[in-house]
C-alpha positions as CSV (number, residue, x, y, z in Angstrom):
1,X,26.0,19.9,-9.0
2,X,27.0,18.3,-11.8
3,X,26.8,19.3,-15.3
4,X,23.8,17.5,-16.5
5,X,21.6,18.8,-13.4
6,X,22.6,21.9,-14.0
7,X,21.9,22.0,-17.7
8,X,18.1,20.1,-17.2
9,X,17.9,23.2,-14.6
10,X,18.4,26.1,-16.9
11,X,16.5,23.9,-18.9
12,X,13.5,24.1,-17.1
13,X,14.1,27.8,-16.1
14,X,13.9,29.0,-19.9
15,X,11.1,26.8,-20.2
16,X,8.9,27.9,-17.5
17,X,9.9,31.4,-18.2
18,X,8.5,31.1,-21.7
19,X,5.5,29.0,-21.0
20,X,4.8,32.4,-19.4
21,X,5.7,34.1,-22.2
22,X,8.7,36.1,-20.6
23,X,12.0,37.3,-22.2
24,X,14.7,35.4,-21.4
25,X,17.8,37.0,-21.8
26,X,21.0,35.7,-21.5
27,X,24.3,38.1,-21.2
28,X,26.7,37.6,-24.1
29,X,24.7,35.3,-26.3
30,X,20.9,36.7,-26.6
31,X,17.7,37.2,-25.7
32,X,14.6,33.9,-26.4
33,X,11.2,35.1,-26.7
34,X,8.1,33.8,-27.4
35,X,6.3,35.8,-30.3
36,X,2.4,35.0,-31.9
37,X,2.1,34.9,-35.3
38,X,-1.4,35.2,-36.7
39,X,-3.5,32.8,-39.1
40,X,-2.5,33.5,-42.8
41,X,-4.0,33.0,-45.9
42,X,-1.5,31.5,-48.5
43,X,-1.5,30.5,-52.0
44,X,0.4,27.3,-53.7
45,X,2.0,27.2,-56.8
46,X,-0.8,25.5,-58.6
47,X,-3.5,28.6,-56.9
48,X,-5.3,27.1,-53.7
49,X,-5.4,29.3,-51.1
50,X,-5.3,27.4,-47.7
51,X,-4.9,29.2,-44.3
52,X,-2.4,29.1,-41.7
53,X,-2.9,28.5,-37.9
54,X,-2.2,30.9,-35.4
55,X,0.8,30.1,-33.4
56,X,2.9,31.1,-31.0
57,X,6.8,30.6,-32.1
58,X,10.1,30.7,-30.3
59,X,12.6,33.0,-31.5
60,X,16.3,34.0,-30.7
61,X,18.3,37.0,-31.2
62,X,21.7,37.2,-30.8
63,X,23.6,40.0,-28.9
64,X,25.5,42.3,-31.1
């Protein structure tokens, strides 16, 4: 397998996994997880409030 298979490969492992919304942790370098963050109510500089959307965000943290 050459190296561009097997990067679109992992690729789509990490993908699928966190479509699913499983950890995907890799040895030496971290763990990627998917996390929800909730709608927020925020306020500009010149005082509107607006709201933020719920979302669901990737996030990575590294091995110690």
């Amino acid at each position: 397998m050459d190296q561009k298979k097997a990067e679109n490969k992992i690729s789509s492992i990490i993908a699928s996994a966190l479509k699913n919304h499983q950890e995907v942790q890799i040895k030496k370098l971290g763990t990627i997880k998917v996390q929800h963050r909730n709608q927020q109510q925020e306020q500009d500089k010149s005082g509107r409030v607006f709201l933020t959307p719920p979302a669901d965000i990737i996030t990575f943290l590294p091995e110690k």
